[in-house]
N, C-alpha and C positions, 0 to 999 in steps of 0.2 A: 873107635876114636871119636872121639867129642869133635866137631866142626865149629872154627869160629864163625859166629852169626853175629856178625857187625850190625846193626841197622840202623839205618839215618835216621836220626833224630826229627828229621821233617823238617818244613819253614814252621817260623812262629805263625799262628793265630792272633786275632783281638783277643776270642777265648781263653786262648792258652794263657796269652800275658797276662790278662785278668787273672786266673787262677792262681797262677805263677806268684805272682804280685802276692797274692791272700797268702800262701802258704808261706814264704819268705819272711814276711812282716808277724805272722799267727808266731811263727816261731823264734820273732826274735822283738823288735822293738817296739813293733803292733803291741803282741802281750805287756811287756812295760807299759803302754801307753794305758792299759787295759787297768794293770795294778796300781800304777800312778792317780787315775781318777777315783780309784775305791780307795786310796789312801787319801786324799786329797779330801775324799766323803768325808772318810773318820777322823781329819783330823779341824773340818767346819765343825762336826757334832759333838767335839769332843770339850769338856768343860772349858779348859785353858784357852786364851787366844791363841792366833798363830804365831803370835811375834813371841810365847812363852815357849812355843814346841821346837823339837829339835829334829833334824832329819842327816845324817850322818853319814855322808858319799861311801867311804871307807872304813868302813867298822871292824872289830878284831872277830874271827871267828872261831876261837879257840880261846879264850884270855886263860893267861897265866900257862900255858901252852904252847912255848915262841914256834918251836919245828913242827909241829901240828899245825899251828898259826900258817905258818909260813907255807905248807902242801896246798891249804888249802884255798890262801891267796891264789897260787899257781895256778893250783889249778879250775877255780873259777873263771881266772883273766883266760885261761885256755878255750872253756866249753863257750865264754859268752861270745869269746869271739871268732868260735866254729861260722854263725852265718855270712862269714867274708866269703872263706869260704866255696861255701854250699853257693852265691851268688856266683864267684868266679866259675866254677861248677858250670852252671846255666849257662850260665853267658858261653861257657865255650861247647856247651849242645846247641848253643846257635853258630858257631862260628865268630864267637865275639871275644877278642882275647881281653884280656885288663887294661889295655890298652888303649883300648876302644873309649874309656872313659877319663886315659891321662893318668891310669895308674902306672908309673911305670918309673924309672931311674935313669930316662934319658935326656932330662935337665935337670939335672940338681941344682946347677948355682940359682936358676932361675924360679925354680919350684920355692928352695929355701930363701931364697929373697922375700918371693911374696907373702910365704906362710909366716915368715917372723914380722913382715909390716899388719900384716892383717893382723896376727894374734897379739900386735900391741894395742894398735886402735880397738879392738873389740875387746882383749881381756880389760882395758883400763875403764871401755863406758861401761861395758857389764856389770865391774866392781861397784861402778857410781851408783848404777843402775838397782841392783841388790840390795845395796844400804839404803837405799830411797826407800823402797818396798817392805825393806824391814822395819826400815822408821815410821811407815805408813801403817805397820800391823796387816800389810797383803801378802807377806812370807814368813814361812818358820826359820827357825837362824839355821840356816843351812853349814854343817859343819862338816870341811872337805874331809878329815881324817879323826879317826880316834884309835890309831894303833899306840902300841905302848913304844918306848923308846927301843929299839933291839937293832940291830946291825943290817937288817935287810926292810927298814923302814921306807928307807928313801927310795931303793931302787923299786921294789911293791910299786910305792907311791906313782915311778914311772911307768913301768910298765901300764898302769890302771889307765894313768892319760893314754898312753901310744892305744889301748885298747879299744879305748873312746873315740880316739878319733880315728881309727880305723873302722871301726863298728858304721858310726855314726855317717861319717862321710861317703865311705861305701854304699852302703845301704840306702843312706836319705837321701841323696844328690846323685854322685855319679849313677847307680843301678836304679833309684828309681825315677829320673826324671828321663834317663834314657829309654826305659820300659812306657813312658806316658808320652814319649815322642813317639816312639814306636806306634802307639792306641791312637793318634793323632791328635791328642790334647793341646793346647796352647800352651807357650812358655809361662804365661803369666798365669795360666790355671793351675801348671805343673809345678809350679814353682809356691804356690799359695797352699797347696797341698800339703806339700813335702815343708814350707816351713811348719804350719798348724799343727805336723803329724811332730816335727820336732819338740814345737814348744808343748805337748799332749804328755809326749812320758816325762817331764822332768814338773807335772802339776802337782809330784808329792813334794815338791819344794814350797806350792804355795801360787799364787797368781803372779806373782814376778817372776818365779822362773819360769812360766809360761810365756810369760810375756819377750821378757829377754831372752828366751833360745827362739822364740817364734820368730822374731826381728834377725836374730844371727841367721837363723834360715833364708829369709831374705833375701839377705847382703851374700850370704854363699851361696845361694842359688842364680843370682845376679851375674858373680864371678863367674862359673862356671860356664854358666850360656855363654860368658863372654871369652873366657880361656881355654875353655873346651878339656880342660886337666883340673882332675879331682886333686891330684897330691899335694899343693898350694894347699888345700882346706883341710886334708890330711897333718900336715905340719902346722898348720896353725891350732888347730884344734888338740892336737898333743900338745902344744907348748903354751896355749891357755890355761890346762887342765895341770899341766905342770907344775906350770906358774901360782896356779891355787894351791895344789894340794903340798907345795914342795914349802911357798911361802908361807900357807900356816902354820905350816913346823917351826919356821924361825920367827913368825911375828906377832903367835898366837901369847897375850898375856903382857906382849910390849908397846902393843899400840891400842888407843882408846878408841877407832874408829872402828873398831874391827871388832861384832858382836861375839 
């Protein structure tokens, strides 16, 4: 007869966290940050400006192939967004439920109140924000979606935000400024971090999306010390991403403002 051999996981370490931290981020938003600068390389070296390149959130991975299309959307939004997760994982080898960072379903009204004021104020200067950068020639025209028109566009489309801003939020704020309180860091070190690290993967947009996800990191890492609940940044961050990738659909070709 086999024996269960349970074994405590032990208290955290400085070490450990550190490690923790490396491996976490190596396998998820770290590496983006990684591919984001080496695209960002090629595309300063590249003959065309950046305000002529294109960079394309949601691309087709199959064209002319909708249910192939469509497996593979799936299953992407699936594997990217295994490091939730793998964090939630951790977190409860320490005895930290989800909860512990305000992930949870036990304010909705209040949660979604704040996550729809925030994702107005911030989706609406971002947009400002973008077309500046673009007008400046310090972004490529960043283009939320290029799927073809097919019956499971839209919902793809959401899913992609919900995945984003679960990824994102999880990861960049709740797990890791909690892990760098843990290390005894300062909020205002933790918090400078964790935005840079945000505005790092989204540099194959160009310097403005560096710019403008660095500042939203900020402002939600601000909230958060202050709310002490991730899910606020969670809903706001899906219904940003929403908000772009849903409204290109309908406004892309009818408005002049919108490269």
């Amino acid at each position: 007869m086999i024996e269960d051999q349970h074994a405590d996981a032990g208290p955290l370490t400085r070490r450990f966290i550190g490690w923790e931290i490396i491996v976490v981020f190596a396998v998820s938003l770290g590496a983006n940050a990684l591919y984001a600068v080496i695209s960002l390389a090629g595309s300063l070296t590249a003959p065309a400006a950046l305000g002529r390149q294109h960079a394309v959130l949601v691309a087709p991975l199959a064209p002319g192939r909708p249910w192939l299309d469509l497996s593979l959307q799936l299953a992407t939004i699936l594997v990217t967004v295994a490091p939730v997760g793998l964090v939630f994982y951790l977190m409860a080898r320490s005895g930290e439920p989800p909860s512990a960072m305000g992930f949870d379903l036990t304010r909705p009204r209040g949660d979604f109140t704040r996550g729809a004021v925030l994702a107005a104020v911030i989706g609406g200067s971002g947009l400002g924000l973008y077309v500046i950068a673009f007008k400046l020639g310090a972004s490529l025209n960043v283009v939320p979606e290029d799927l073809s028109a097919v019956w499971w566009r839209i919902p793809v489309l959401v899913l992609d935000a919900v995945r984003n801003g679960l990824l994102e939020e999880v990861l960049v704020v709740g797990y890791l400024l909690r892990r760098l309180d843990q290390l005894g860091w300062s909020p205002a070190r933790a918090i400078t971090v964790s935005a840079l690290l945000r505005g790092s993967y989204h540099l194959y947009q160009g310097f403005g999306g560096f710019i403008g996800n660095a500042a939203m990191g900020v402002i939600f890492g601000v909230l958060y010390r202050r709310w002490g609940r991730v899910m606020p940044l969670v809903i706001a961050h899906s219904l940003i991403d929403t908000g772009a990738f849903v409204g290109y659909v309908l406004l892309r070709g009818r408005v002049s403002w919108l490269p």
